[in-house]
PAVEXZA-688441 format. One record per residue (C-alpha): residue number from 1; residue in three letters; x, y, z. Coordinates in steps of 0.001 Angstrom, whole numbers, plus 500000, padded with zeros to 6 digits. Last residue first. Example, Ala and Ser with C-alpha at 12.3 -4.5 7.8 and 13.67 -1.06 7.14 Angstrom:
<margus>
    nr   rest       c1       c2       c3
     2    SER   513670   498940   507140
     1    ALA   512300   495500   507800
</margus>
This chain:
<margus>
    nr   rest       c1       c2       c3
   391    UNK   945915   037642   970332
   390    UNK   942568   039473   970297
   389    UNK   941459   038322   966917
   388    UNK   940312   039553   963784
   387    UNK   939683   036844   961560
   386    UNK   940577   036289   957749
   385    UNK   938564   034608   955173
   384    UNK   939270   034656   951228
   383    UNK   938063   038117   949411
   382    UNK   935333   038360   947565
   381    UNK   935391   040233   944041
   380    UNK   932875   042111   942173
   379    UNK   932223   041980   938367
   378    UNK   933462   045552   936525
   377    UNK   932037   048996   935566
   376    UNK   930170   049710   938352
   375    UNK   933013   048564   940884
   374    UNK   932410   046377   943763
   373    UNK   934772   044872   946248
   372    UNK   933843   042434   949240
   371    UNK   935537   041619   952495
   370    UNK   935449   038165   953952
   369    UNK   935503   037764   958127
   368    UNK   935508   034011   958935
   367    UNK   936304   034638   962596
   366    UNK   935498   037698   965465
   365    UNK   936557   040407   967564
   364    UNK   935118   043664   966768
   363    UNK   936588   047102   965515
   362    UNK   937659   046189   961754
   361    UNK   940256   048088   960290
   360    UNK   941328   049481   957144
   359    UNK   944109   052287   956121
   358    UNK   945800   051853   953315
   357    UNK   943215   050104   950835
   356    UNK   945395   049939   947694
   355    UNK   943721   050176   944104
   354    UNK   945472   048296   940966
   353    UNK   945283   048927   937079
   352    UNK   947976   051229   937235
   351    UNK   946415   053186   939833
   350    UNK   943154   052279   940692
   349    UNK   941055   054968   942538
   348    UNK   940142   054338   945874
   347    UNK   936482   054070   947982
   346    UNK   936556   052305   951488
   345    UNK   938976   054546   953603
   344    UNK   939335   053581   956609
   343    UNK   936425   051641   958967
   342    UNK   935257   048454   958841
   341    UNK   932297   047490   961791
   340    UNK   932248   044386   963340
   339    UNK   928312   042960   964460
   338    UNK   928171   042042   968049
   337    UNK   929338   039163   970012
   336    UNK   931446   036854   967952
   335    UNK   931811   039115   964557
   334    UNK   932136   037331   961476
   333    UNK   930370   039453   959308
   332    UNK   930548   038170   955701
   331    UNK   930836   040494   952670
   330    UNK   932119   043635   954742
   329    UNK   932819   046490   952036
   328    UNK   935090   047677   949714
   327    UNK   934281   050232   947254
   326    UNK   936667   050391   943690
   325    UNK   937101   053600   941600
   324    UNK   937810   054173   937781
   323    UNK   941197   053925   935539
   322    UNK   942048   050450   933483
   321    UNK   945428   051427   931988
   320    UNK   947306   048850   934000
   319    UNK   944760   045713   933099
   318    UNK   946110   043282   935404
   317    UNK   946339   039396   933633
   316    UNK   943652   037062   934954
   315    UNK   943158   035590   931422
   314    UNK   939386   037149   931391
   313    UNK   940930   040530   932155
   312    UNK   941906   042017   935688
   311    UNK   940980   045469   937552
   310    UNK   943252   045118   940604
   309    UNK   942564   044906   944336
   308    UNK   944859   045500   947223
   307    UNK   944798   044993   950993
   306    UNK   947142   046773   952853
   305    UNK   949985   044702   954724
   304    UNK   948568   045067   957210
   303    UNK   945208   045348   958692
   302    UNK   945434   048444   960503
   301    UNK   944456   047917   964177
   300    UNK   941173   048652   965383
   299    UNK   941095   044764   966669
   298    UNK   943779   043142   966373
   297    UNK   944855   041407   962768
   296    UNK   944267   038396   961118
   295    UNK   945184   039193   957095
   294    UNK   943279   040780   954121
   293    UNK   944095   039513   950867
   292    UNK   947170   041393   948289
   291    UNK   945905   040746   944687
   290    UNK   942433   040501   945286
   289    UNK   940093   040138   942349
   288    UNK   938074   042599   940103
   287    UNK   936386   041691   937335
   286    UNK   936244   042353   933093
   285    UNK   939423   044119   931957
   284    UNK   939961   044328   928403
   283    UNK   942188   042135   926466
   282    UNK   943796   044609   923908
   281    UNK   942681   044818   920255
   280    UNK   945873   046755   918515
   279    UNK   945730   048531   915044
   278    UNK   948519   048827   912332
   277    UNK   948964   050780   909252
   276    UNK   950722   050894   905940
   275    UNK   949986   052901   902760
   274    UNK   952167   052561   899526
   273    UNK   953738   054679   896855
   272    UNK   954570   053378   893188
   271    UNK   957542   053079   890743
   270    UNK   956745   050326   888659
   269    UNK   959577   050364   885619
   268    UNK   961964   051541   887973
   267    UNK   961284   048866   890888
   266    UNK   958549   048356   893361
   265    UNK   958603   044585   894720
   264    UNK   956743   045915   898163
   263    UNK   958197   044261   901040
   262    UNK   956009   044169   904302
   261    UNK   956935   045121   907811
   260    UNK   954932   044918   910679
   259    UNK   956778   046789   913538
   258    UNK   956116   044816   917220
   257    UNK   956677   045642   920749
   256    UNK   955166   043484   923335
   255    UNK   952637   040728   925101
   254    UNK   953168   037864   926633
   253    UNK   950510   035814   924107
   252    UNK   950586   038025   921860
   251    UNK   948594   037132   918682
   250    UNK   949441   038283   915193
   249    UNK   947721   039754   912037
   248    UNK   947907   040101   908364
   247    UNK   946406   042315   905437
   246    UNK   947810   042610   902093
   245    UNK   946460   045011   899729
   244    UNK   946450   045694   895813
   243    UNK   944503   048460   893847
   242    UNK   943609   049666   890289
   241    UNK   942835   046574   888282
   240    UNK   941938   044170   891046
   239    UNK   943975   042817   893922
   238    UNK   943376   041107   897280
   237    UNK   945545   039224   899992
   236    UNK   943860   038435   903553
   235    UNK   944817   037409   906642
   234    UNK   947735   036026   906290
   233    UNK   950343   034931   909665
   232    UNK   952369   037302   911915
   231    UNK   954666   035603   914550
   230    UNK   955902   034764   911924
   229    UNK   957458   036689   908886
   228    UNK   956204   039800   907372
   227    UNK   954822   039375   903804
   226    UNK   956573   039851   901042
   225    UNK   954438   041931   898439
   224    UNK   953492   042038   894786
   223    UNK   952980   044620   892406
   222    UNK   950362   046386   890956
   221    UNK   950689   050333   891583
   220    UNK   947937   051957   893690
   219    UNK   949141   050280   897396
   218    UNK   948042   048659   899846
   217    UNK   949443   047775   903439
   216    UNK   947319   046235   906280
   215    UNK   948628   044964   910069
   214    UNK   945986   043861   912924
   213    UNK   947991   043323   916319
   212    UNK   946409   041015   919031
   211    UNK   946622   041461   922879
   210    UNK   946838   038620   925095
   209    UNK   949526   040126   927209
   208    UNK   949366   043693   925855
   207    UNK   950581   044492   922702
   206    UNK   952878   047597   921826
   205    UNK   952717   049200   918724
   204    UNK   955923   050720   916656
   203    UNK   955385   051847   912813
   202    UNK   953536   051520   909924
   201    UNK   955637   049528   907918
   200    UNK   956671   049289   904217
   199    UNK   960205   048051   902735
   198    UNK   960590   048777   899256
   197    UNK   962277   047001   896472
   196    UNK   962944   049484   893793
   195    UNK   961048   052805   892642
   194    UNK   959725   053807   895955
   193    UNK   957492   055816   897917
   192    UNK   956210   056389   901237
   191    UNK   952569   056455   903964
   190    UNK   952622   055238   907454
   189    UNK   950184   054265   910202
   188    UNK   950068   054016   913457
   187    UNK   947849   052387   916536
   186    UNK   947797   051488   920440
   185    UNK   944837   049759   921905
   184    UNK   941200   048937   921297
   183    UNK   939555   047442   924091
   182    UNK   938783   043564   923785
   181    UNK   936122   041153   925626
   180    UNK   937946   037791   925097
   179    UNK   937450   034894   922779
   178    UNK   936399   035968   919076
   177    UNK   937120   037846   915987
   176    UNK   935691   039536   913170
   175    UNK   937886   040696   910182
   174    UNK   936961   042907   907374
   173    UNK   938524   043689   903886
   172    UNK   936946   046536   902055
   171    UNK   936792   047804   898825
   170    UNK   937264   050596   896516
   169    UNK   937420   051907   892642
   168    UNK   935946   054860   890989
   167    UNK   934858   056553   893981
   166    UNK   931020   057792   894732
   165    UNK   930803   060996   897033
   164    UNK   929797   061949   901000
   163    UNK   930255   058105   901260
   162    UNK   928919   055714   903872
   161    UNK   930883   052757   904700
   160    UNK   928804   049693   905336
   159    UNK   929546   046719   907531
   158    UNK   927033   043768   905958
   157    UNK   925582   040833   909099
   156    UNK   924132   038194   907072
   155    UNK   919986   037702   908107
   154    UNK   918067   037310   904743
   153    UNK   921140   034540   903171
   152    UNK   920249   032700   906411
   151    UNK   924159   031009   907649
   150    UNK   923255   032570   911079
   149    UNK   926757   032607   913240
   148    UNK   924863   034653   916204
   147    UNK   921386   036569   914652
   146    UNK   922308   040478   915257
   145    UNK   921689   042169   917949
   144    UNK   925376   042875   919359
   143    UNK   929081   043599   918407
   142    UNK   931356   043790   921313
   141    UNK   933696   045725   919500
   140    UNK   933722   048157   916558
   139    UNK   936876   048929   914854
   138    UNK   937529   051208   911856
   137    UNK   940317   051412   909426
   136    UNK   940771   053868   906526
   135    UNK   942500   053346   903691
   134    UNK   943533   056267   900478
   133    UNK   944798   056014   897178
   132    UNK   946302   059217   895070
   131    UNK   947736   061798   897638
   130    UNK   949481   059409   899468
   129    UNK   946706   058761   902183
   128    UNK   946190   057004   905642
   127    UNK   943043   057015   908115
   126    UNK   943383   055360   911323
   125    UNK   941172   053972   914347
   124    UNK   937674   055730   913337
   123    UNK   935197   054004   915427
   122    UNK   932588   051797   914641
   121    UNK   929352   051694   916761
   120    UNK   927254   048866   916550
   119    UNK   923518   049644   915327
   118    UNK   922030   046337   913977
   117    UNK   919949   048691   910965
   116    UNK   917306   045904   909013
   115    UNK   918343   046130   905446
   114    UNK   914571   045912   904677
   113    UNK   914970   043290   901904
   112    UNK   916751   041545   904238
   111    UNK   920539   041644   904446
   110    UNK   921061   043084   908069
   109    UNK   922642   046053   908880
   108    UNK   926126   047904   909884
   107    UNK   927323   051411   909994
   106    UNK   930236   053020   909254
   105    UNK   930264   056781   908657
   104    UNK   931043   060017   906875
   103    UNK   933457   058137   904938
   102    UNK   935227   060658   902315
   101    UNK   938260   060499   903630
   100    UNK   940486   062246   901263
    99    UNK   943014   061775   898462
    98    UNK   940917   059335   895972
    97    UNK   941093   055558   895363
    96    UNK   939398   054030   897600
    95    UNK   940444   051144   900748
    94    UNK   938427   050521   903679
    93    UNK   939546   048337   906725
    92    UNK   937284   047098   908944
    91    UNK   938096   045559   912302
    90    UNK   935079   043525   913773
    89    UNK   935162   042748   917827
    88    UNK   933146   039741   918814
    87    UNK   929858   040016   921404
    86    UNK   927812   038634   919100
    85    UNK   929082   035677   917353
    84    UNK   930276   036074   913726
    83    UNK   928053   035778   910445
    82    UNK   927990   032931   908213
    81    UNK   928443   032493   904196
    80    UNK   928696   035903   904111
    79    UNK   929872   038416   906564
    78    UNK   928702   041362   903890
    77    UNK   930158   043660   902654
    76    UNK   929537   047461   901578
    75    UNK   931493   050280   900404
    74    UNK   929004   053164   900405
    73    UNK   927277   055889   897834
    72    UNK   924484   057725   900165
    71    UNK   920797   056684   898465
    70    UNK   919937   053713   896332
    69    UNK   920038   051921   898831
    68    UNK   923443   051336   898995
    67    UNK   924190   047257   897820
    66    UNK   921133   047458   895110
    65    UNK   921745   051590   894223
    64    UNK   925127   050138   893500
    63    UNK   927347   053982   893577
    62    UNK   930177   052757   895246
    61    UNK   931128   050231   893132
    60    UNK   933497   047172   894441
    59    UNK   936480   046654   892562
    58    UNK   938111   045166   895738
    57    UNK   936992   042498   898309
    56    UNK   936904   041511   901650
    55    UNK   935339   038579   904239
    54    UNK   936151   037600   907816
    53    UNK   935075   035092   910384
    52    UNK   936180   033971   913995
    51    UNK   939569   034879   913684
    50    UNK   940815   033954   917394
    49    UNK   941739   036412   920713
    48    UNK   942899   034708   923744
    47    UNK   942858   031447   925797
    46    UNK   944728   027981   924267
    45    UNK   942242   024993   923453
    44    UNK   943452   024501   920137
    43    UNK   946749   026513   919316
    42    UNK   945802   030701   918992
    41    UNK   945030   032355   916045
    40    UNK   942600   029945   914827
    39    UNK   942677   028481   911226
    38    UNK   940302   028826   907982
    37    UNK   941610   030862   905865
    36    UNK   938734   032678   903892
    35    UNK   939609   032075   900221
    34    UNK   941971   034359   898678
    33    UNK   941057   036686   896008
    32    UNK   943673   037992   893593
    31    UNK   943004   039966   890564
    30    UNK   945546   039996   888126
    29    UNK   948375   042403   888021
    28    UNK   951169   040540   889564
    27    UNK   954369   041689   889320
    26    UNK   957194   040921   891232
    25    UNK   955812   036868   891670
    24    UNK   953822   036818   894946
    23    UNK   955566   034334   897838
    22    UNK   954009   031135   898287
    21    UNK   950850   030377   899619
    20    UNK   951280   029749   903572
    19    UNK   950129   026704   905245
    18    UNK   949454   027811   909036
    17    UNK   949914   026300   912318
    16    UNK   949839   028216   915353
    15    UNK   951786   028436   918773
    14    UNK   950894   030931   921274
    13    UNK   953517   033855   920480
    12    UNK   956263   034431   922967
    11    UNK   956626   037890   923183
    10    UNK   960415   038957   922805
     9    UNK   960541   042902   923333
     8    UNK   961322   045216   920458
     7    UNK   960476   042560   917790
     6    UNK   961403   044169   914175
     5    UNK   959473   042060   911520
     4    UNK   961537   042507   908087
     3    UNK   964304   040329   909007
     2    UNK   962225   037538   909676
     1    UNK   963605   035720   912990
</margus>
C-alpha cells in the first residue's frame, strides 16, 4: 500500500487499469495539460460510478466579454469535444488567485450564440483558502435538458462560475460521471505550508459501498506533486504561470475510510502553501424491496417475524441515511370467501435506511396474499406470496 494514502477500513476497489505518466520532476514551471484519460473507473461490465467526460484548464480570464457575456466576470468551460449523458453528476472545481470566494454562482448553458441557460443546480461542497490562492468545489447531480453526448460545437454543455470581481489568473477542472443516481456525501478540506517535501491531504471521508471519492490539491508556488497511490488513479494535472493542481479520484466498491494524500516537492528555495480537499458521490437510494417477507400466519394473528422494508440503491445495497416514510398495503387479495382486510400500523419511518411493520395482520383466510410498499420518493416494492391459513 502507498504510504501516503491512509485506508481506515480495507475497501476492495473494483479493479482498473491505468497507464500512469511518470512522476513530476521537483520543479516544473511549464504549463501542463493532460489529455482527457480515457478509462472507466470501474473493470468492464462492473456496476458503479464511471468518468463519463471531463475537461479543465488554467490561465483562463475572467473578464472575456466572448466566454461571459460581456456582463458578470466568470470561469467558464465547456464539455467539449462531447457532452455527458443527462442524468450524470458533474463535480467542478474552481481555482483563482485571490483570498475570498468571490463566486456568487454556478450555472450552466449551452454554446449557441444565445448561450441557451440548461438550469442544473450546483451546490457549494467546499471552499479552501491560504490567504493568497483560493478553490472552490461544486457538485450538481442528475444533470438534465441538455442534448445527451452531442459532439455539435452550438450545443456543448459550459459550467460557469459567476464572479462578483475579475481575477488575474483562474480555472476550472470538471468531471462528469455516469452509472448510478448519486447523493453527495461526506467532505473536507485542508489548507498548510512548507519549505521542504510536504505531505497534503484534506482529511478523513468515508465511502459508501459504491461510493466514489473526488480528491484536488493546488497550490500558488510551481512545483510538482506525488500523487496518492492506488486505489486512487489521475484525473487531471494542470499548470500555468501562477497556479498548479492535481486532481484524482477512486471508486469503492465495499465502501470505507480514505485520506488522499499528495506530496508537494516544496523545499527552501520554493517555499509555498497548498489547498487540499475531498468530496464523496454516494449511490443514492432509488426503490424499496423487502428485506424480511411476510410469512403464513392465522388469521388476526401478528405476522411474525415483522415484515421489513429498506430504501436500497441501484446495486441493492441499503441506503442507512435515507430518512422518509413507507405505506404498506394489500397488492393481491387472496381471500377465499370474502375480501382480507390488513390491519396494524401501515405507515413507518425508516430507520437506518430500513422500516419495520410490528404489528400486521390480515383477518380472512386465504392464499397468494402479496403486500405492497410505496414511498413518494422511491419505486414501490411487492412482496413474494404468503397465505393466511387456519392451521
Amino acid at each position: 500500500m502507498d504510504k501516503r494514502i491512509t485506508l481506515v477500513s480495507s475497501p476492495a476497489l473494483v479493479a482498473a487499469t491505468l497507464l500512469l505518466a511518470s512522476c513530476m520532476s521537483p520543479v516544473s514551471p511549464e504549463r501542463t495539460t493532460l489529455g482527457p484519460p480515457r478509462f472507466a473507473l470501474g473493470a468492464p461490465g462492473a456496476p458503479g460510478l464511471d468518468l463519463d467526460q471531463w475537461n479543465g484548464s488554467l490561465s483562463e480570464n475572467s473578464s472575456n466579454p466572448a466566454s461571459c457575456d460581456g456582463t458578470n466576470p466568470c470561469l467558464i468551460k465547456g464539455f467539449n469535444p462531447q457532452n455527458p449523458h443527462v442524468g450524470d453528476a458533474i463535480i467542478a472545481t474552481f481555482f483563482w488567485v485571490g483570498s475570498t470566494n468571490i463566486i456568487t454562482s454556478v450555472t450552466d448553458h449551452l454554446t449557441d450564440i444565445y448561450r441557451t441557460p440548461v438550469g442544473n443546480q450546483y451546490t457549494l461542497v467546499r471552499y479552501v483558502t491560504d490567504g493568497t490562492v483560493s478553490m472552490a468545489t461544486y457538485v450538481a447531480t442528475n444533470v438534465q435538458n441538455f442534448p445527451d453526448a452531442s459532439t455539435d460545437g452550438n450545443a456543448i454543455l459550459a459550467v460557469r462560475a459567476n464572479l462578483s470581481q475579475n481575477v488575474p489568473d483562474g480555472g476550472v477542472v470538471m468531471a462528469a460521471y455516469s452509472g448510478l443516481p448519486v447523493t453527495v456525501g461526506p467532505s473536507a478540506a485542508a489548507q498548510g505550508s512548507g519549505n521542504a517535501l510536504t505531505v497534503a491531504a484534506p482529511g478523513l471521508v468515508s465511502a459508501a459501498a459504491g461510493g466514489l471519492v473526488y480528491g484536488v490539491t493546488m497550490s500558488g508556488t510551481l512545483v510538482g506533486a506525488d500523487e496518492p497511490g492506488a486505489p486512487f488513479l489521475r484525473l487531471a494535472q494542470l499548470s500555468d504561470a501562477f497556479l498548479t493542481m492535481h486532481a484524482n479520484h477512486a471508486l469503492f466498491s465495499d465502501g470505507g475510510t480514505v485520506n488522499p494524500h499528495w506530496t508537494w516537492y516544496f523545499d527552501p528555495t520554493h517555499p509555498g502553501n497548498w489547498l487540499a480537499a475531498a468530496v464523496v458521490l454516494n449511490p443514492a437510494a432509488t426503490h424499496l424491496g423487502f428485506t424480511t417477507q411476510p410469512t403464513t400466519t392465522l388469521p388476526l394473528m401478528t405476522i411474525k417475524p415483522p415484515v421489513q422494508v429498506a430504501a436500497l440503491d441501484d446495486l441493492g445495497h441499503t441506503i442507512t441515511t435515507f430518512s422518509g416514510s413507507v405505506t404498506i398495503a394489500i397488492g393481491k387479495n387472496g381471500g377465499l370467501l370474502v375480501p382480507g382486510t390488513l390491519s396494524g400500523t401501515k405507515t413507518v419511518s425508516f430507520v437506518n435506511g430500513v422500516a419495520t411493520f410490528s404489528d400486521l395482520s390480515i383477518d380472512q383466510v386465504g392464499n397468494g396474499y402479496t403486500l405492497t410498499v410505496t414511498s413518494s420518493a422511491l419505486r414501490g416494492a411487492e412482496s413474494n406470496p404468503f397465505n393466511i391459513s387456519a392451521l
